[in-house]
C-alpha positions as CSV (number, residue, x, y, z in Angstrom):
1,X,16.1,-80.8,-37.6
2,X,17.8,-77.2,-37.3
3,X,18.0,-76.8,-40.6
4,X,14.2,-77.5,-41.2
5,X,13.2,-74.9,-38.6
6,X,15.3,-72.4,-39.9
7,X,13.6,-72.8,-43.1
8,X,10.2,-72.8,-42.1
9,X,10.8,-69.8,-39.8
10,X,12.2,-67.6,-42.7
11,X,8.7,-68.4,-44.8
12,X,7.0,-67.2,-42.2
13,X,8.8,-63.9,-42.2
14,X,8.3,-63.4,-45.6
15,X,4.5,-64.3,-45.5
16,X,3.7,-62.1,-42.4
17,X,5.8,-59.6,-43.8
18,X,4.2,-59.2,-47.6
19,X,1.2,-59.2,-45.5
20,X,1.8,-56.1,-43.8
21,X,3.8,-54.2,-46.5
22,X,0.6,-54.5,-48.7
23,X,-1.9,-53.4,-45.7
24,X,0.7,-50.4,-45.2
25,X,0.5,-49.6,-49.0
26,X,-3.3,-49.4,-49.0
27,X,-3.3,-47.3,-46.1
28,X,-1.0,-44.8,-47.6
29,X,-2.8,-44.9,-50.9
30,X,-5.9,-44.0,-48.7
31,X,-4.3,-41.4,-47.0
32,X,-2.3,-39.8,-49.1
33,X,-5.0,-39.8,-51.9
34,X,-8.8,-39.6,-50.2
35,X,-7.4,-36.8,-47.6
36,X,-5.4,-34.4,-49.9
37,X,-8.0,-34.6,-53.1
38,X,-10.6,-33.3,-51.0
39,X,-8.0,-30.7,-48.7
40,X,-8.7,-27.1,-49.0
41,X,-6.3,-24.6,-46.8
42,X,-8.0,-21.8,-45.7
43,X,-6.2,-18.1,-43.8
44,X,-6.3,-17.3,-40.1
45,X,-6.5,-13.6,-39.9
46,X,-7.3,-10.4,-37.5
47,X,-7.8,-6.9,-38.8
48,X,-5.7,-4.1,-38.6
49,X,-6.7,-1.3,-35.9
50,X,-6.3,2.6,-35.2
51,X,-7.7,4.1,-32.3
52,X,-5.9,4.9,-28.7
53,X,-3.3,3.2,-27.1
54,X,-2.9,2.8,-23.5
55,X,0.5,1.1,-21.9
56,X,-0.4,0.2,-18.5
57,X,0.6,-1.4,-15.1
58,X,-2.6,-3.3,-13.7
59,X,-2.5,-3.9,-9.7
60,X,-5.0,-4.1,-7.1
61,X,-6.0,-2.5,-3.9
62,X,-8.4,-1.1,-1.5
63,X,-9.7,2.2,-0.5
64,X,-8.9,3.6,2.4
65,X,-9.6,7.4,4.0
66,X,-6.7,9.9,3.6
67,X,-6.7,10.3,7.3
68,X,-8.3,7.6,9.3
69,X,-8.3,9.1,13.7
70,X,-8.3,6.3,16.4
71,X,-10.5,7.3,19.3
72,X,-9.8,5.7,22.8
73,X,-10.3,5.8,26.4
74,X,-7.7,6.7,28.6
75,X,-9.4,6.1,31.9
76,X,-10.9,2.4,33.0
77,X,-14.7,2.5,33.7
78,X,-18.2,1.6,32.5
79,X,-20.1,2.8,29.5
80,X,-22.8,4.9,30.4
81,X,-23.7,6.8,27.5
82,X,-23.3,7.5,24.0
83,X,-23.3,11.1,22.5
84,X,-25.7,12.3,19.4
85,X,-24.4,12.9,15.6
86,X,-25.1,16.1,14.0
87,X,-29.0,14.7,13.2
88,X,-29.3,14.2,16.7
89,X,-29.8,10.6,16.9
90,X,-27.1,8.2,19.3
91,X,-23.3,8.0,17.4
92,X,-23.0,4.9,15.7
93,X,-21.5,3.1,12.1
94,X,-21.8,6.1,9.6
95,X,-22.5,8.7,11.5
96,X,-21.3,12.8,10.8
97,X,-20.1,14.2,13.5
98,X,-18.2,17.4,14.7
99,X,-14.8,18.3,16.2
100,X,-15.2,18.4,20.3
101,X,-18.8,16.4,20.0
102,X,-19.6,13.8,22.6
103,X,-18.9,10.2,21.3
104,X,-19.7,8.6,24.5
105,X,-19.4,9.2,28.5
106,X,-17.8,6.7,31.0
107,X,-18.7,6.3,34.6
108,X,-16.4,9.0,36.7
109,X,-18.2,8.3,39.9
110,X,-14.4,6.7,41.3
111,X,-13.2,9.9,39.4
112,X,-15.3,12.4,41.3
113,X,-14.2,10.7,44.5
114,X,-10.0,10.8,43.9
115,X,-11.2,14.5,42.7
116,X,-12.2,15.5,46.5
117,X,-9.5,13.6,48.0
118,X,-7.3,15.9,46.0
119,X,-9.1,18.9,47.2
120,X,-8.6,17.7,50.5
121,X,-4.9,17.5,50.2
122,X,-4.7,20.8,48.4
123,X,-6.3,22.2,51.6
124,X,-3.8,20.5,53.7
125,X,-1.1,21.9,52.1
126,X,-2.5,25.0,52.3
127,X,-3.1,25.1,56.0
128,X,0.9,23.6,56.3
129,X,1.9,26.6,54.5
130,X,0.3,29.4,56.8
131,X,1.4,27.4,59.5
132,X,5.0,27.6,58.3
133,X,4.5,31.2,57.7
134,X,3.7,31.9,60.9
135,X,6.7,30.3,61.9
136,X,9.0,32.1,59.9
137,X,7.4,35.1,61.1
138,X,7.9,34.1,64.9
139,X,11.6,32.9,64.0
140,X,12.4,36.2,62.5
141,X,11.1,38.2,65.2
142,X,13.3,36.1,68.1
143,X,16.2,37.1,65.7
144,X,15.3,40.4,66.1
145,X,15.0,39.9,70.1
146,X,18.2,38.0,70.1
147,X,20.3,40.6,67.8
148,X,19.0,43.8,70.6
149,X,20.0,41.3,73.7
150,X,23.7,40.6,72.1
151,X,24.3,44.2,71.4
152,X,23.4,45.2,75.2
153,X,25.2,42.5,76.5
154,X,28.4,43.4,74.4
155,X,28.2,46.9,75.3
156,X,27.8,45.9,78.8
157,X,30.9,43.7,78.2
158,X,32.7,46.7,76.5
159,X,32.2,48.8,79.5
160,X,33.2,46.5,82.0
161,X,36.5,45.9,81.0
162,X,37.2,49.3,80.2
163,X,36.3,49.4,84.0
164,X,38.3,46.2,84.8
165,X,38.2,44.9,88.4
166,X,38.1,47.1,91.2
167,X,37.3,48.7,93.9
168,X,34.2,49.6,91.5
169,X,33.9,46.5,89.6
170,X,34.3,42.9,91.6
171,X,35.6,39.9,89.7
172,X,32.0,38.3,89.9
173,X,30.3,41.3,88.7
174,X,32.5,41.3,85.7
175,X,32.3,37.6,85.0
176,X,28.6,38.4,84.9
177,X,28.7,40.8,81.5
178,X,31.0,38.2,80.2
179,X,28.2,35.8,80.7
180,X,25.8,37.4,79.6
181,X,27.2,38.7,76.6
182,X,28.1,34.8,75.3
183,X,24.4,34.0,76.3
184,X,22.9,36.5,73.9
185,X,25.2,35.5,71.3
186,X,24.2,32.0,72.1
187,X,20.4,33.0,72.0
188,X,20.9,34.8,68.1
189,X,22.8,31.6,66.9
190,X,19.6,29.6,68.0
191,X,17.0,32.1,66.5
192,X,18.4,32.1,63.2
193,X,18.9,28.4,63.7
194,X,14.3,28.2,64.6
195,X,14.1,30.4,61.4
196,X,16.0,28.1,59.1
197,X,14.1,25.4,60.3
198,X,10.9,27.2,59.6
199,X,12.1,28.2,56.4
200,X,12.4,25.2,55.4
201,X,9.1,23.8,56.7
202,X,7.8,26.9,54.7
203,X,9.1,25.7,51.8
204,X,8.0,21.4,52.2
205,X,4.3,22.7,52.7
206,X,5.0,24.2,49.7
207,X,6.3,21.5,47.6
208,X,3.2,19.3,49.3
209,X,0.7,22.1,47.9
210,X,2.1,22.2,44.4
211,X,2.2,18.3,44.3
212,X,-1.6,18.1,45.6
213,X,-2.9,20.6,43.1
214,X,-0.8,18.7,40.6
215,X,-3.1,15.6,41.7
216,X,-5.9,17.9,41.3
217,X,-5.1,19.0,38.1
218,X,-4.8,15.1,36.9
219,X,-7.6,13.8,38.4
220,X,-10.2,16.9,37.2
221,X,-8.3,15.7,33.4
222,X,-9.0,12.1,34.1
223,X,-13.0,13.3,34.6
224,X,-12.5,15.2,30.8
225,X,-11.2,12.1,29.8
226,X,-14.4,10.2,30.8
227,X,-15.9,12.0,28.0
228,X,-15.3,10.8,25.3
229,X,-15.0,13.5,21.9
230,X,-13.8,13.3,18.5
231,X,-10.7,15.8,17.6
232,X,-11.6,16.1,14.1
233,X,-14.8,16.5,12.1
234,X,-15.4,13.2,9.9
235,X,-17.3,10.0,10.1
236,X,-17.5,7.1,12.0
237,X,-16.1,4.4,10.1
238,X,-15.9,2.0,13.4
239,X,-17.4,1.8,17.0
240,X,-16.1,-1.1,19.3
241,X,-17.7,-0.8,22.4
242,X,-21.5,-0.5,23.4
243,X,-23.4,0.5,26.3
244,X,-22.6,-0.9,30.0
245,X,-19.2,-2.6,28.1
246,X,-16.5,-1.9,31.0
247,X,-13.5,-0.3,29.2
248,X,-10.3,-1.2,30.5
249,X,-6.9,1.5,30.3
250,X,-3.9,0.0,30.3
251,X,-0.5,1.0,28.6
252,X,-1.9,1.7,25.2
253,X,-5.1,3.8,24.7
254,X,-8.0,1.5,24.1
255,X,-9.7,2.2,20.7
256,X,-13.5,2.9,21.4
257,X,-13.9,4.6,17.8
258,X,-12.5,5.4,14.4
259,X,-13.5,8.4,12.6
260,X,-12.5,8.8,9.0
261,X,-11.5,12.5,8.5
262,X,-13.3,13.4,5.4
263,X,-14.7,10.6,3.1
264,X,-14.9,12.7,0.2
265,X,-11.3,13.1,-0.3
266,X,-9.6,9.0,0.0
267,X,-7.2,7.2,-0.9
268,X,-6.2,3.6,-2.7
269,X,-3.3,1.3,-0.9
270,X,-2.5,-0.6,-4.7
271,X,0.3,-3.3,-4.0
272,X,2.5,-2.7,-7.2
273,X,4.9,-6.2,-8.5
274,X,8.6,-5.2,-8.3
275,X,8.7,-5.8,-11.9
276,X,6.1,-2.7,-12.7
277,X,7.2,-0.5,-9.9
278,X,9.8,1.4,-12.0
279,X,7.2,2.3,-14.3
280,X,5.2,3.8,-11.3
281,X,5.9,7.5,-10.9
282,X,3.8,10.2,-8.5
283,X,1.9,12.2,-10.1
284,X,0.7,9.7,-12.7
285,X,-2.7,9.1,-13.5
286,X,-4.7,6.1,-12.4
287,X,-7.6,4.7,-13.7
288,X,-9.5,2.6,-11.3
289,X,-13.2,0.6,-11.0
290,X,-14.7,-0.8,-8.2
291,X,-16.6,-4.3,-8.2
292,X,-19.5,-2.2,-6.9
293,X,-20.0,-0.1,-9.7
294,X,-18.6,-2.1,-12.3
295,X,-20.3,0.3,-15.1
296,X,-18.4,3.3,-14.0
297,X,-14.9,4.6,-14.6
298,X,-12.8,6.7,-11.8
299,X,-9.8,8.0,-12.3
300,X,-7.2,9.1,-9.5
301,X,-3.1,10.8,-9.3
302,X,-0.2,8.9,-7.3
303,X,0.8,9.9,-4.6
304,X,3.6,8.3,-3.4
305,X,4.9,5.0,-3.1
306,X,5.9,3.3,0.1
307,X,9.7,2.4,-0.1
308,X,9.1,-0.7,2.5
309,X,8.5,-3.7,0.4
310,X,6.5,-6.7,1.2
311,X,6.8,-10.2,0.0
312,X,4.4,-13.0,-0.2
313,X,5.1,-16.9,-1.9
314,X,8.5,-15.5,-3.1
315,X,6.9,-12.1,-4.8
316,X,7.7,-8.6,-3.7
317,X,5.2,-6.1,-4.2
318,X,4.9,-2.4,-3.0
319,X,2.2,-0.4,-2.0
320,X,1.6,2.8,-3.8
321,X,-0.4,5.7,-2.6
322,X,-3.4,7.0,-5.0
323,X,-5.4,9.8,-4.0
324,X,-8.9,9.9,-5.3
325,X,-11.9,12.7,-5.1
326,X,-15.0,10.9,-3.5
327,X,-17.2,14.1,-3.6
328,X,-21.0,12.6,-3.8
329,X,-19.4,9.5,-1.3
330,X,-20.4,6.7,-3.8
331,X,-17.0,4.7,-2.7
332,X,-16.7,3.4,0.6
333,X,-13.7,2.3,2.8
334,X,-11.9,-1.0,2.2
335,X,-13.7,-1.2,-1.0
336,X,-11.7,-3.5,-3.5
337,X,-10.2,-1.2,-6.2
338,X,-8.9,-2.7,-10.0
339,X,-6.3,0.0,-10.7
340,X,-4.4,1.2,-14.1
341,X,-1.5,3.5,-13.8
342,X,-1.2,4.8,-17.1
343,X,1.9,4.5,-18.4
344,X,1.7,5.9,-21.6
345,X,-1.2,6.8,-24.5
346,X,-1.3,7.1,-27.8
347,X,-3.6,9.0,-29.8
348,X,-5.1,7.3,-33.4
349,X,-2.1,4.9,-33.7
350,X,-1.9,2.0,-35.6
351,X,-2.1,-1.6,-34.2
352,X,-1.2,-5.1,-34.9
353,X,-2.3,-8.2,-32.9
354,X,0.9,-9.4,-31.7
355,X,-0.5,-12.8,-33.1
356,X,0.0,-11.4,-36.5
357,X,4.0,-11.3,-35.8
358,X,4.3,-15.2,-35.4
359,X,3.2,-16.2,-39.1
360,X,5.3,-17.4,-41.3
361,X,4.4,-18.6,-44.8
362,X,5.4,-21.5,-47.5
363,X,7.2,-20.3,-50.4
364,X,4.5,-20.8,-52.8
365,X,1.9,-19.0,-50.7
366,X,3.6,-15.6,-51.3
367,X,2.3,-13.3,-53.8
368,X,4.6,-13.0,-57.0
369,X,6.9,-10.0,-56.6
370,X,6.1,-8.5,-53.2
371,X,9.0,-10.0,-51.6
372,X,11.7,-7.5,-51.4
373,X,14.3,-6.1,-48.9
374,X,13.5,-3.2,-46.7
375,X,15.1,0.3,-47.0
376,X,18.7,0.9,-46.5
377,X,20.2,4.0,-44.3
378,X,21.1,6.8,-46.0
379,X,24.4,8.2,-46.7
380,X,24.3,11.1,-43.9
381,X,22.8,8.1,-41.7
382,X,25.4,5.7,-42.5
383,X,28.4,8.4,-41.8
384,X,27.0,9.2,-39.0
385,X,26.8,5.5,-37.2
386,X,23.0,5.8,-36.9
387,X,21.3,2.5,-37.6
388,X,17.4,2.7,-38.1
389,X,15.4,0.4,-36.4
390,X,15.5,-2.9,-38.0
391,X,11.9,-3.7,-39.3
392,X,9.3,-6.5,-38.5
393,X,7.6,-9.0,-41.3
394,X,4.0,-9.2,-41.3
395,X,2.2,-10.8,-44.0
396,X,-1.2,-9.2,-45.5
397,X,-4.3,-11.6,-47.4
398,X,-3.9,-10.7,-51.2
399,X,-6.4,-13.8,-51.9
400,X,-7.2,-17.1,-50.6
401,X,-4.0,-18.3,-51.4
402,X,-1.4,-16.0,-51.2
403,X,-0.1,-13.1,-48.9
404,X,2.0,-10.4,-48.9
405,X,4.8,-9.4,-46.7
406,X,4.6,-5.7,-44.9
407,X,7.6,-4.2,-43.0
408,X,6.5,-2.8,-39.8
409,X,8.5,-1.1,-36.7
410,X,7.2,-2.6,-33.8
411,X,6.6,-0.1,-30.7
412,X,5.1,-0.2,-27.6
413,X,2.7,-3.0,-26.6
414,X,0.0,-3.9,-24.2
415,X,0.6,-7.8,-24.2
416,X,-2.4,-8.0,-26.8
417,X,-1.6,-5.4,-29.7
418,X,1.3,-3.3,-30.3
419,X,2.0,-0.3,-31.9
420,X,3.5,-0.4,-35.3
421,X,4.9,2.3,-37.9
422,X,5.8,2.2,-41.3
423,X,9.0,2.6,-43.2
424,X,9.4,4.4,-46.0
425,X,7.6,3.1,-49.4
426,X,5.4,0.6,-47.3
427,X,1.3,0.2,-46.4
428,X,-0.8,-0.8,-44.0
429,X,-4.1,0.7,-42.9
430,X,-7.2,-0.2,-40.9
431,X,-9.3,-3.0,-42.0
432,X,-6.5,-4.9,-43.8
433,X,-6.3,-8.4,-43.2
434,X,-3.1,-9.9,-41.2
435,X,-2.6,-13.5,-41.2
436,X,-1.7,-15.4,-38.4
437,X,-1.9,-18.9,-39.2
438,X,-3.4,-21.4,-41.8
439,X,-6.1,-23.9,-41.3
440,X,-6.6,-27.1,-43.7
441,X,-10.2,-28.2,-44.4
442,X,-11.0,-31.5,-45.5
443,X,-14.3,-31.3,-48.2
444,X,-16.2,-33.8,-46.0
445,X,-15.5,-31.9,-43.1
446,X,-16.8,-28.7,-44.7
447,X,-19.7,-30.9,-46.5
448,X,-20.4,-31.5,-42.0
449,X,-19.2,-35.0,-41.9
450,X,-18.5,-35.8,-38.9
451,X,-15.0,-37.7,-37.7
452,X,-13.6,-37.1,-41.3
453,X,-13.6,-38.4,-44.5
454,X,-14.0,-41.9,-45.5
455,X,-11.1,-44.4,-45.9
456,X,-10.4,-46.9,-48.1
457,X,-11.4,-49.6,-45.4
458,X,-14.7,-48.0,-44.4
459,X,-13.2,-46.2,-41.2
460,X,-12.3,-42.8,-40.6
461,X,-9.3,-41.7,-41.5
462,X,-7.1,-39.4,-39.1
463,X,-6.9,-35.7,-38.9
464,X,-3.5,-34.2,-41.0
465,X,-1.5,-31.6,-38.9
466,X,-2.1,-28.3,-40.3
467,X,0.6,-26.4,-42.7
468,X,2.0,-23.4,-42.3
469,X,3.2,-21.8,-38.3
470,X,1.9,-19.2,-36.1
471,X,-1.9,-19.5,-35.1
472,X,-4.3,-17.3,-33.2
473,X,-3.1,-19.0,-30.0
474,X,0.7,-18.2,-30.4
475,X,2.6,-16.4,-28.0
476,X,6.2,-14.6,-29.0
477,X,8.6,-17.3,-27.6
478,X,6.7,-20.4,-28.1
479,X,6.6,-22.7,-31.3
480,X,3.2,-22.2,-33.2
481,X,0.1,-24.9,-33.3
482,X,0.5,-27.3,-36.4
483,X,3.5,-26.0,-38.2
484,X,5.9,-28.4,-39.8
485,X,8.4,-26.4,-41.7
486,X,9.8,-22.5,-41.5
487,X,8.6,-20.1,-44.0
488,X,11.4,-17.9,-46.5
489,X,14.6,-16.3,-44.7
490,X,14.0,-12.7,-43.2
């Protein structure tokens, strides 16, 4: 029984098996045969260029007025009143105005009051400080009283004892000058004593006048600051408050307006990537449009560039400074701004697509005796260590089947096209024909079949991969659409 189903599973291998070997035969024979009879391979190419060259960092910003003045209130009250512009008409978004003009007036009726109740105490100080002259005056003069009174009395002393007690002079008599004398000297002590104290009362009254004029002086300020004026001519880029709005002072200024200094002169804040910043320099030129006028070109100079960086989803950028001329006051604030700092421009200079670079060629698609090796140093070059710049390959149409290589110095590129030179003994000029790639065209596809040609079964057959590398679409670094196999060694 094994045996028999070993058998009979082994025929059935080599029936199902012959079956599929000669399906797989017939679909090779259709598409090796129908697809590559009616193949054509056709060049990808893109013309060579001269005209300007302009290396560039792109970033974007906004513009912003060079100097931008934040008007507030300093004192707590109501709106009463806005001021007029230079046309005459109330202050509002837009409006001109000059330096010291009226913006707007708050209610100083609880300012007028702490005004006279500083008058009042100026006045009181004032009447403290006659008072205290007076008595310095009446202090000084009982000095004087008391200085005459001690001299008599010591003379009076003086004589007594040059008297002494007597027959002349009894004991009480002279105990009298002696008592008089320390009396008077008391009286003095206590009369200078009255005018220190006056002095002093002289000088508090004083000190109370200067601290209530102080109070006037700060409360007749506190009624200028209940009108409010712009410092500096501009424009009125922002007004916060309206009329009958209660502004409130506290320990920062409260912004009622914000006048731009002088639109006509601005600036743009561009936030620069870390990786372009180096190539960012002040004085540079910038060339900027706006989305508002999208049909017109500006152009600016750096100014500076902010050393404190920002970072945002892991990317550091910085904001550079571009000052910009604004004289007929087309662009407005915080206007969105596409900037360009130039980093370098070339006059007339030749350029390559960098798709061109990619390309690389089967053996039998180059043109019989164009391939040879590129120029060698000289002997001066060689002894002195110098090494040119080793040359690029590019490969220029010489028909529809065959190309020729071109040796090329690659310079400076914008991402797009780069800047190219020529060694000695090799051409390249405007108009030629670079290829980048090869397409292969089936005759029914050309013929506008649809899906491909026709197999041997009646059913499409499937698109080939293209020959050849490189492609429109490549990018330096990445492996070119529809290649299978590398062209000739550099």
């Amino acid at each position: 029984m094994t045996g028999n189903s070993n058998i009979t599973a082994v025929k059935a291998i080599f029936k199902w098996g012959g079956a599929a070997l000669i399906c797989a035969g017939g679909a090779g024979y259709w598409y090796f045969s129908g697809d590559t009879a009616a193949a054509q391979t056709q060049f990808n190419t893109v013309s060579v260029v001269q005209e300007d060259f302009v290396s560039k960092v792109q970033a974007t910003g906004t513009l912003e007025p060079q100097e931008l003045v934040d008007v507030g209130a300093q004192v707590t009250g109501e709106i009463k009143e806005f001021g007029v512009d230079v046309d005459g008409r109330p202050v509002d978004y837009g409006s001109e105005v000059k330096a010291g003009q009226l913006l707007a007036r708050i209610d100083d009726t609880i300012v007028e009051l702490n005004i006279k109740r500083a008058e009042a105490q100026v006045a009181q100080a004032q009447a403290q400080i006659l008072s205290s002259d007076a008595s310095v005056a009446q202090a000084k003069a009982s000095i004087s009283q008391a200085t005459a009174n001690k001299s008599k009395a010591d003379r009076d002393l003086t004589r007594a004892r040059n008297l002494g007690v007597g027959d002349a002079l009894s004991q009480m008599q002279y105990d009298q000058y002696v008592n008089a004398a320390e009396i008077a000297a008391a009286n003095l002590e206590s009369a200078t004593a009255q005018l220190q104290t006056a002095e002093a009362q002289q000088a508090s009254a004083l000190a109370q006048l200067q601290s209530a004029e102080a109070q006037l002086e700060s409360e007749m300020r506190n009624r200028d600051y209940t009108r409010i004026s712009t410092p500096v001519d501009g424009t009125i880029v922002v007004r916060q408050v309206n009329v009958g709005q209660t502004v409130v002072s506290s320990m920062n200024a409260t912004t009622l307006f914000l006048v731009a200094r002088d639109l006509s002169k601005m600036q743009i804040w561009a936030s620069v990537n870390e990786a372009d910043i180096a190539k960012v320099k002040p004085g540079q030129e910038v060339r900027y449009t706006v989305d508002a006028l999208p049909n017109e070109n500006f152009t600016g100079t750096v100014n500076k560039i902010r050393p404190n960086a920002t970072m945002s989803s892991n990317v550091v950028t910085y904001i550079v400074e571009v000052d910009i001329e604004n004289p007929d006051r087309k662009l407005l604030p915080y206007m969105s701004a596409n900037a360009n700092f130039i980093v370098k421009e070339v006059k007339n200079a030749l350029l390559v697509p960098d798709a061109a670079f990619d390309f690389r060629p089967n053996p039998d698609q180059v043109a019989e005796g164009t391939f040879q090796r590129g120029p060698r140093p000289s002997r001066d070059e060689a002894a002195a260590g110098e090494r040119p710049e080793r040359p690029t390959m590019v490969w220029r149409k010489v028909d529809d089947k065959t190309v020729a290589p071109v040796r090329v110095i690659k310079g400076d590129s914008d991402g797009t096209r780069t800047i190219v030179t020529l060694p000695e003994g090799e051409e390249l000029k405007p108009g030629d024909e670079l290829v980048t790639g090869i397409s292969v065209i089936r005759g029914d596809m050309k013929a506008g079949a649809p899906g491909g040609q026709k197999g041997l079964f009646g059913m499409n057959g499937p698109k080939r991969r293209q020959r050849g590398t490189g492609g429109v679409d490549a990018k330096p670094g990445q492996a070119p659409k529809g290649g299978d196999r590398p062209g000739p060694p550099m």
